[in-house]
PyMOL CGO cylinders between C-alpha atoms (Angstrom):
from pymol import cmd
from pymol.cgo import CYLINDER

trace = [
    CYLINDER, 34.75, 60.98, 25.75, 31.25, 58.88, 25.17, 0.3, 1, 1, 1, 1, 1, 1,
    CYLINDER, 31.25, 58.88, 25.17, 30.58, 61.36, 22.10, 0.3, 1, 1, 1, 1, 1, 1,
    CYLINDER, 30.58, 61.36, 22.10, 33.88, 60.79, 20.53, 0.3, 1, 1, 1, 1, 1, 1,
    CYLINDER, 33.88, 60.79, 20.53, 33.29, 56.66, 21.13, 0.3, 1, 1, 1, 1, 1, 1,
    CYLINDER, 33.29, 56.66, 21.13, 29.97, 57.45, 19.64, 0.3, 1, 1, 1, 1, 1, 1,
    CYLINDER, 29.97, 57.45, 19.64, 31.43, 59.41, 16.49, 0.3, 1, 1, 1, 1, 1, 1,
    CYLINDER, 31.43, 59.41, 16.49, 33.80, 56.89, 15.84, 0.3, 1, 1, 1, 1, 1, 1,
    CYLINDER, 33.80, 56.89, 15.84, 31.26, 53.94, 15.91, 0.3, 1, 1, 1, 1, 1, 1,
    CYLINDER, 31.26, 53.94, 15.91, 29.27, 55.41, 13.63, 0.3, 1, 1, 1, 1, 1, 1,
    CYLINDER, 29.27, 55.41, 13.63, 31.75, 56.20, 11.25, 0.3, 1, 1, 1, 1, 1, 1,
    CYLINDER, 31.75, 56.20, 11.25, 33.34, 52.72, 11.77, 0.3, 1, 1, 1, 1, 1, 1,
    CYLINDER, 33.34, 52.72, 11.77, 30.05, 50.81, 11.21, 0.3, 1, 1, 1, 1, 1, 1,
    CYLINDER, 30.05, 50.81, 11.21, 29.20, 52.84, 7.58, 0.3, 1, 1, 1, 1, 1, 1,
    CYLINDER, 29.20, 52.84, 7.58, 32.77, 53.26, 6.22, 0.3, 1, 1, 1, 1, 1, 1,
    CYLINDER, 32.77, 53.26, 6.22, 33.05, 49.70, 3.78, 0.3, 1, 1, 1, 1, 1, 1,
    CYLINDER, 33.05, 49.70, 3.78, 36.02, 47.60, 4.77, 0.3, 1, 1, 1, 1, 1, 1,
    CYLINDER, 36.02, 47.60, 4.77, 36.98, 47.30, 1.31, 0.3, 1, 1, 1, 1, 1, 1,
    CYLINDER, 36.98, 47.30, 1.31, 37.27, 50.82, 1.00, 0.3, 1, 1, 1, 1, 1, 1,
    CYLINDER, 37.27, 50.82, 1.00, 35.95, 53.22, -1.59, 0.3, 1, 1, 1, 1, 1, 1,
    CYLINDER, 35.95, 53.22, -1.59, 35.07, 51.27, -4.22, 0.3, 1, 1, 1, 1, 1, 1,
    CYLINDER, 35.07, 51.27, -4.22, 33.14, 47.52, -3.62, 0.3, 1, 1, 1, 1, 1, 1,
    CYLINDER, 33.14, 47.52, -3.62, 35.27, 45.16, -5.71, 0.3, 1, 1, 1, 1, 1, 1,
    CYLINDER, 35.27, 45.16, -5.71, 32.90, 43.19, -8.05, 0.3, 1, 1, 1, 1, 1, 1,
    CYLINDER, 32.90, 43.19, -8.05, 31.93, 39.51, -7.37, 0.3, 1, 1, 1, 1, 1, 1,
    CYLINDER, 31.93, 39.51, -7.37, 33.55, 36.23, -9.32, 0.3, 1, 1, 1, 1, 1, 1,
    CYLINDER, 33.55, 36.23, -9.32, 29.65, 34.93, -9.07, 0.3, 1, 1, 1, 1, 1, 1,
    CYLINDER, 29.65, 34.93, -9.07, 26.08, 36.26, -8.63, 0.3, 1, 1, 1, 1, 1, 1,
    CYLINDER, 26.08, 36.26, -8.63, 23.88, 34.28, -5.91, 0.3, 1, 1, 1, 1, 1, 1,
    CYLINDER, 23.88, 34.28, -5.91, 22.04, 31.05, -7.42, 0.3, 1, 1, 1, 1, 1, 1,
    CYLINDER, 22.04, 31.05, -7.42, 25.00, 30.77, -9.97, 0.3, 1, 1, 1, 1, 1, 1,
    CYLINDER, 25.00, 30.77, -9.97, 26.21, 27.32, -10.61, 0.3, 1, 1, 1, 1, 1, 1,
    CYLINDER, 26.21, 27.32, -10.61, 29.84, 27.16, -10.31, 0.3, 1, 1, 1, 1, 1, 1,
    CYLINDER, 29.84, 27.16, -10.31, 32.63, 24.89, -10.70, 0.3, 1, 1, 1, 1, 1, 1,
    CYLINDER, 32.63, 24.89, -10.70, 35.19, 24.12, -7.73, 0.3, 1, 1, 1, 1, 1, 1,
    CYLINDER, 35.19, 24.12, -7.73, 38.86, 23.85, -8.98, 0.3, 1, 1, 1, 1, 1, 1,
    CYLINDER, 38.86, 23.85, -8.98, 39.90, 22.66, -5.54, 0.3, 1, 1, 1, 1, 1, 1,
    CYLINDER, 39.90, 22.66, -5.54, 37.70, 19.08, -5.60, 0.3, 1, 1, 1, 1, 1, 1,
    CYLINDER, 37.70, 19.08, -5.60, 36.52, 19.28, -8.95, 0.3, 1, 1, 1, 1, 1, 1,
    CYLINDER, 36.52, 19.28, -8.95, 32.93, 18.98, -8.91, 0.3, 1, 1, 1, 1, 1, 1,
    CYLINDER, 32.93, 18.98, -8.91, 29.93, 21.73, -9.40, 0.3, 1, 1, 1, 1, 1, 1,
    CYLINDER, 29.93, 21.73, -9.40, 27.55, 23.52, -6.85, 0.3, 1, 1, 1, 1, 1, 1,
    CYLINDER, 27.55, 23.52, -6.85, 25.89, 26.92, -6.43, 0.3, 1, 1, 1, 1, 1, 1,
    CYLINDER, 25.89, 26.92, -6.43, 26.79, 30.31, -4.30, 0.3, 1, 1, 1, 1, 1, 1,
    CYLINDER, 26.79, 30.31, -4.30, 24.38, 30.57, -1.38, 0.3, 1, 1, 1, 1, 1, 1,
    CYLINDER, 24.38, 30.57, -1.38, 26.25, 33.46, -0.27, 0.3, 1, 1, 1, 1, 1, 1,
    CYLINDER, 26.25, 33.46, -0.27, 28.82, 35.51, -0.27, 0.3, 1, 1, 1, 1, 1, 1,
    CYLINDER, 28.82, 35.51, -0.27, 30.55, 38.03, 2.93, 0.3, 1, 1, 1, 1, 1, 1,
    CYLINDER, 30.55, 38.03, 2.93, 33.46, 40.28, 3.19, 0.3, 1, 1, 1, 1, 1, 1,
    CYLINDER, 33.46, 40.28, 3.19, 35.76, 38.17, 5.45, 0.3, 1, 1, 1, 1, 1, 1,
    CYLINDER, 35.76, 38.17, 5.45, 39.83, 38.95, 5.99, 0.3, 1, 1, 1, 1, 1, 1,
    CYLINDER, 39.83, 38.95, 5.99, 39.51, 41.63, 2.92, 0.3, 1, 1, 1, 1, 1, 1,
    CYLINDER, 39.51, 41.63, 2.92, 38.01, 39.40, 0.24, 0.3, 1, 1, 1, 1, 1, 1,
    CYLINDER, 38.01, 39.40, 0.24, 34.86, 37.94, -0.70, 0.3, 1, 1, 1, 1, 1, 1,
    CYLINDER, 34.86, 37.94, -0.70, 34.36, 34.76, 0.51, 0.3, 1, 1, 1, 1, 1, 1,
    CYLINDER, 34.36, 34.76, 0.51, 31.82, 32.45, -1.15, 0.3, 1, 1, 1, 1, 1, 1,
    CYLINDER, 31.82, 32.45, -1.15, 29.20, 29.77, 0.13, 0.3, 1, 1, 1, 1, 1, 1,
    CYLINDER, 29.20, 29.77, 0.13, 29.00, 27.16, -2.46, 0.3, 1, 1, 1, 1, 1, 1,
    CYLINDER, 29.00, 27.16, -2.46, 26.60, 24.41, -1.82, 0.3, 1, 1, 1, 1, 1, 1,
    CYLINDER, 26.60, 24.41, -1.82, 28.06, 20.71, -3.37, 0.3, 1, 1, 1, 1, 1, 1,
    CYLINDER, 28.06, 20.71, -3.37, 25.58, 17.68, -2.79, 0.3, 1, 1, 1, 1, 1, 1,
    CYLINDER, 25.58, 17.68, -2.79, 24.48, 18.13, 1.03, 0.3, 1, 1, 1, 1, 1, 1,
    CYLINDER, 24.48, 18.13, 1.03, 27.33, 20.46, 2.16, 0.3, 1, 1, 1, 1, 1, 1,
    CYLINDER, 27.33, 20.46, 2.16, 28.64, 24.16, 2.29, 0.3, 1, 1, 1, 1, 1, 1,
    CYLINDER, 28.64, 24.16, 2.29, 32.10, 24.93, 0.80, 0.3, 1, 1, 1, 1, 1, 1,
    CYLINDER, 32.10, 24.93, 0.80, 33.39, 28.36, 1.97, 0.3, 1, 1, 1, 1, 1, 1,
    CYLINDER, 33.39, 28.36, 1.97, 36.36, 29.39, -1.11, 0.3, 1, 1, 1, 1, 1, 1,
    CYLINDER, 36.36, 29.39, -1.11, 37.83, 31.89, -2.55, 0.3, 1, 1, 1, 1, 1, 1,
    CYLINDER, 37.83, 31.89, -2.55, 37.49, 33.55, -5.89, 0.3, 1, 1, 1, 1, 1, 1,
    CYLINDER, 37.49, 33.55, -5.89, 40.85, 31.63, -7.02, 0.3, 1, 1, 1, 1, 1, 1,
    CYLINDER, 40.85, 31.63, -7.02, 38.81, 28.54, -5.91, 0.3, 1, 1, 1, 1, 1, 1,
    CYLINDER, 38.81, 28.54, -5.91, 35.61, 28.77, -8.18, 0.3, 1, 1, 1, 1, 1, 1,
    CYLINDER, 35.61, 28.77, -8.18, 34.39, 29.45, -11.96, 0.3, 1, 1, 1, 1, 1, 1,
    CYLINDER, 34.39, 29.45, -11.96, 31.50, 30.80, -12.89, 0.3, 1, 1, 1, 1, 1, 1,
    CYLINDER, 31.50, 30.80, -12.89, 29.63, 29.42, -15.55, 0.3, 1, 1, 1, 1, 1, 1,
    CYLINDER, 29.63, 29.42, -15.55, 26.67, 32.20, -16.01, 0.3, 1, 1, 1, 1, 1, 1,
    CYLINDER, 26.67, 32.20, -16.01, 24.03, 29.84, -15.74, 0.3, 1, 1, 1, 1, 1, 1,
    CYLINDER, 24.03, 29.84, -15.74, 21.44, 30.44, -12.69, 0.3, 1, 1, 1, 1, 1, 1,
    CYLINDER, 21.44, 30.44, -12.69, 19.86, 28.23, -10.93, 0.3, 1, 1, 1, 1, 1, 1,
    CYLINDER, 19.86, 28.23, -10.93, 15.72, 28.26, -11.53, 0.3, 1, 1, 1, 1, 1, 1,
    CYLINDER, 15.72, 28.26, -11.53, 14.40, 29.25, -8.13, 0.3, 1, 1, 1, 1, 1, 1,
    CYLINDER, 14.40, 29.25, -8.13, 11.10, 30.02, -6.39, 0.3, 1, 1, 1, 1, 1, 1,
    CYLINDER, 11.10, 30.02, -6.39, 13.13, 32.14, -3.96, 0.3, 1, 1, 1, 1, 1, 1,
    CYLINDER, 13.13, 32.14, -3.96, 12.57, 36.09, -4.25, 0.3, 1, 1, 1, 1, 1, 1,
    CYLINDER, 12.57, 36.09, -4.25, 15.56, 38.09, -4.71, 0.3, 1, 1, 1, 1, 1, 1,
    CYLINDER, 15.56, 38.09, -4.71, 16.89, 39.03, -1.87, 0.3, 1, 1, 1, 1, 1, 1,
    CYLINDER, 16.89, 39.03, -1.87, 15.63, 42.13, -0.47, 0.3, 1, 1, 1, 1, 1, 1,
    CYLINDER, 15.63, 42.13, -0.47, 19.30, 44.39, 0.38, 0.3, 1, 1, 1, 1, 1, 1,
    CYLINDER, 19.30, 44.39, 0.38, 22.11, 44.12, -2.06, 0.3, 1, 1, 1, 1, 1, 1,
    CYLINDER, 22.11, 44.12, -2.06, 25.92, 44.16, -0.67, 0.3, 1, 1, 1, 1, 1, 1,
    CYLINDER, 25.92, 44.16, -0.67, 26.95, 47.50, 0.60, 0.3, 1, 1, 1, 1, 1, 1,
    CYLINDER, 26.95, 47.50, 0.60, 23.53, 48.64, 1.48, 0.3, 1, 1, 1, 1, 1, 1,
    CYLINDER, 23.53, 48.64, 1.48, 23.03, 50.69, 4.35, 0.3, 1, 1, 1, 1, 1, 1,
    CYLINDER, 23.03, 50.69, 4.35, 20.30, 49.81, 6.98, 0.3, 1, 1, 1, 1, 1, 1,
    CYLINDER, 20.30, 49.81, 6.98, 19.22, 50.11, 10.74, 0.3, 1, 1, 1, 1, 1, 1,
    CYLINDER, 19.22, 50.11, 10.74, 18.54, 47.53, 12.97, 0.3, 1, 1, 1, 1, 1, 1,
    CYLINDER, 18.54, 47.53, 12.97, 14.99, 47.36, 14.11, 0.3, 1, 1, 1, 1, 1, 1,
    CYLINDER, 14.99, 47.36, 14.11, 16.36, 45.80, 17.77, 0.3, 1, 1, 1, 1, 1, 1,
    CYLINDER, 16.36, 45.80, 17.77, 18.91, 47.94, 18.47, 0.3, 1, 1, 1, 1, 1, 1,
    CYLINDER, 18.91, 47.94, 18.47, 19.96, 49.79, 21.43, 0.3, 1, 1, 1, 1, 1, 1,
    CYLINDER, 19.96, 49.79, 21.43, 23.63, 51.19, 20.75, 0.3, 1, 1, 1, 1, 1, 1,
    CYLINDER, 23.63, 51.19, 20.75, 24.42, 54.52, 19.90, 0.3, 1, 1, 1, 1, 1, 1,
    CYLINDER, 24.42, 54.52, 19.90, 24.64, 54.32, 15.92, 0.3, 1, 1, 1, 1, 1, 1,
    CYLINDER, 24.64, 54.32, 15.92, 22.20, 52.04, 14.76, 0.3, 1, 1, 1, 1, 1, 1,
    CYLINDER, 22.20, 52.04, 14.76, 23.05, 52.34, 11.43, 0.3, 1, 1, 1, 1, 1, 1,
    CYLINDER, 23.05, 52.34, 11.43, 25.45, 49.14, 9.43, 0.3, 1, 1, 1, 1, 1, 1,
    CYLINDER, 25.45, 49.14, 9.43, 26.59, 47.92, 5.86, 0.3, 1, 1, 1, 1, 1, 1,
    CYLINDER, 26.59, 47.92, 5.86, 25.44, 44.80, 4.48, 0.3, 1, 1, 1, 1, 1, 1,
    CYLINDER, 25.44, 44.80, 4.48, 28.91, 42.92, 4.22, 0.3, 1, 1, 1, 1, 1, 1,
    CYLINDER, 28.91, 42.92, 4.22, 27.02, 39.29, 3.09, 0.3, 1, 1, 1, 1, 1, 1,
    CYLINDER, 27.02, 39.29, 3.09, 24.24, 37.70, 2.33, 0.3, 1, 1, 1, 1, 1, 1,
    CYLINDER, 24.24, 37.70, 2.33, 23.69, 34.11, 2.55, 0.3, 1, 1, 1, 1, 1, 1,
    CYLINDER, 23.69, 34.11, 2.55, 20.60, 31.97, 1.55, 0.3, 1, 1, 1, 1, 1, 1,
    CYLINDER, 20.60, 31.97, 1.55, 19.40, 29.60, 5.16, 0.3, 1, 1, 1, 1, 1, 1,
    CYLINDER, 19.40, 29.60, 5.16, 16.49, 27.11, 4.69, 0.3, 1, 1, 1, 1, 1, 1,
    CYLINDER, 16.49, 27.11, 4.69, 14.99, 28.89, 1.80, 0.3, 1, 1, 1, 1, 1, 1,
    CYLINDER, 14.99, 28.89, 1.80, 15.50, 32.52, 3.33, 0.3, 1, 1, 1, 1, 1, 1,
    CYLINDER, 15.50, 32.52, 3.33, 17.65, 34.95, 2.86, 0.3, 1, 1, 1, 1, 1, 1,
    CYLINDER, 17.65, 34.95, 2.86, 20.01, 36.62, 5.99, 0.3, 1, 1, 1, 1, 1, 1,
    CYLINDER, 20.01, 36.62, 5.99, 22.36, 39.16, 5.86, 0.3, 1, 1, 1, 1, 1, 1,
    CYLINDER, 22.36, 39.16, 5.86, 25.67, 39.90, 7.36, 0.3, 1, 1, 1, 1, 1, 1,
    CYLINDER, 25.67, 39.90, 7.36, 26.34, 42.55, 9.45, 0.3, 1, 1, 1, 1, 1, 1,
    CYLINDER, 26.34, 42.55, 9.45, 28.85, 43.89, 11.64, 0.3, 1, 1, 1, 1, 1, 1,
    CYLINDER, 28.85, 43.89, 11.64, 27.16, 44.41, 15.39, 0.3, 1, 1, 1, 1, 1, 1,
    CYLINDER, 27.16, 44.41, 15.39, 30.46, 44.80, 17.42, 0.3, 1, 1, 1, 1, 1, 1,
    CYLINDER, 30.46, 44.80, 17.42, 33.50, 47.09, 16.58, 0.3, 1, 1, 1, 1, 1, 1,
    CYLINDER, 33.50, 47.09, 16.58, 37.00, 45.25, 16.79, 0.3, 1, 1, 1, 1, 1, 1,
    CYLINDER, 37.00, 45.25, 16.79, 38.25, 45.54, 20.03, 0.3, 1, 1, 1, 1, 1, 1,
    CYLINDER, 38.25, 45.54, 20.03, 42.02, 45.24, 20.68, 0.3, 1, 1, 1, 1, 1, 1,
    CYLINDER, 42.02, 45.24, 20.68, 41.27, 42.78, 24.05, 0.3, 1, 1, 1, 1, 1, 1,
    CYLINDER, 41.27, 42.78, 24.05, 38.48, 40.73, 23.76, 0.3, 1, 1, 1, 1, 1, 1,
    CYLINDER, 38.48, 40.73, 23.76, 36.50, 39.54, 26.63, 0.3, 1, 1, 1, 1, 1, 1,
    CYLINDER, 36.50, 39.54, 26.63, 36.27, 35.40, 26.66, 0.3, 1, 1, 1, 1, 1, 1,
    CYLINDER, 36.27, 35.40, 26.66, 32.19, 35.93, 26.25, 0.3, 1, 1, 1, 1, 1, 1,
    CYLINDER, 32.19, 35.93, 26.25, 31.69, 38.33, 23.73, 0.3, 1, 1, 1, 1, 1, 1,
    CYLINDER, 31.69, 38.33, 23.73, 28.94, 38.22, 21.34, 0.3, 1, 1, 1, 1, 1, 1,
    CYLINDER, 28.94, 38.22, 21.34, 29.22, 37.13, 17.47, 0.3, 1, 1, 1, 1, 1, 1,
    CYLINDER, 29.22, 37.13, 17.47, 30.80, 39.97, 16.02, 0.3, 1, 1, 1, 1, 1, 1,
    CYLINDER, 30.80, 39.97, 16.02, 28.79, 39.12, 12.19, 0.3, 1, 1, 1, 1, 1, 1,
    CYLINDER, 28.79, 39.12, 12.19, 26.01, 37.88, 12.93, 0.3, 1, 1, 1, 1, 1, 1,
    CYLINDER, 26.01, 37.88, 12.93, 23.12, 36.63, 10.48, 0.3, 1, 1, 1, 1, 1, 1,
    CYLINDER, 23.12, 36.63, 10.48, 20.34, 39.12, 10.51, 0.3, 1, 1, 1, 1, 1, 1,
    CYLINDER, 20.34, 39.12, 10.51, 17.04, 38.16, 8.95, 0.3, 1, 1, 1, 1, 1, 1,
    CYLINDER, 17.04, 38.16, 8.95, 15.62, 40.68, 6.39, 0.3, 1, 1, 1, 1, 1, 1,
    CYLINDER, 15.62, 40.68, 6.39, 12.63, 41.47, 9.48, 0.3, 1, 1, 1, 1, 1, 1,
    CYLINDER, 12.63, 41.47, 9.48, 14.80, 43.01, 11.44, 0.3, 1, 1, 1, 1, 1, 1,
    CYLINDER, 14.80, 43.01, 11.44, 16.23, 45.41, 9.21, 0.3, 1, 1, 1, 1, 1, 1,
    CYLINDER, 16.23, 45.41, 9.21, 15.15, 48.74, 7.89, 0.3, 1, 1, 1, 1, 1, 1,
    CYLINDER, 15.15, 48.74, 7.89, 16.55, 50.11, 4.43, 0.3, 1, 1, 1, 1, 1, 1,
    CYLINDER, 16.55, 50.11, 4.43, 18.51, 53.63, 5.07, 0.3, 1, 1, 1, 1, 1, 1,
    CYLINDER, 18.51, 53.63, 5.07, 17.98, 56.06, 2.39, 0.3, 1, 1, 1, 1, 1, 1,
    CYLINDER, 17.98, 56.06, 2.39, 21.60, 57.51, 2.04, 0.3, 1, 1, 1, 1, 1, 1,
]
cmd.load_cgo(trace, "trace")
């Protein structure tokens, strides 16, 4: 029975939840955007699969706006930055350096820009259909240390 758990992780953790294809993104990272829903401009800090969409960060002033694509438009322009790119693109597959469960391979489902760093988003724990009151963070951020790039 642990093998068949086992096989099933694995494939869980590298099969993408949005399926075959990854749908494209309404904005690229550093783009300055407009927000239809308060009417005002900011710029995508990240972006994670969430509830089968993209979800976007959009920094306005001193806070983080989470929307939709219905919620934003992209106006091309980048924002100059000193920031490197970010080291794994969306969909990537990597290991975790940390790990100790049976498949240590994962998909990049976000990345998101903290205090001038980049962190990714990645899916540690399989749904579960009871959850335990103290389970761990089911996406957590993961910085680009502790992962390894996974040549497919």
């Amino acid at each position: 029975m642990n093998c068949a758990i086992t096989a099933f992780e694995k494939c869980w953790y590298l099969s993408p939840p949005w399926g075959q294809q990854m749908p494209s993104l309404e904005v690229h990272l550093s783009e300055k955007v407009y927000l239809t829903t308060n009417h005002t401009f900011g710029y995508c800090y990240g972006v994670q699969w969430e509830q089968d969409k993209w979800v976007y960060a959009i920094a306005v002033e001193r806070s983080i706006s989470y929307v939709t694509k219905r919620e934003i438009i992209g106006t091309g322009r980048l924002q100059s930055t000193y920031l490197r790119k970010p080291a794994f693109v969306l969909g990537d597959r990597v290991m975790l350096r940390f790990d100790s469960h049976a498949t240590k391979q994962r998909l990049i489902l976000g990345i998101v820009l903290v205090n001038n760093a980049w962190f990714y988003v990645i899916e540690m724990i399989s749904p579960a259909l009871v959850r335990p009151l103290a389970t761990p963070v089911r996406f957590p951020l993961v910085s680009e240390q502790d992962l390894i790039r996974v040549l497919s």
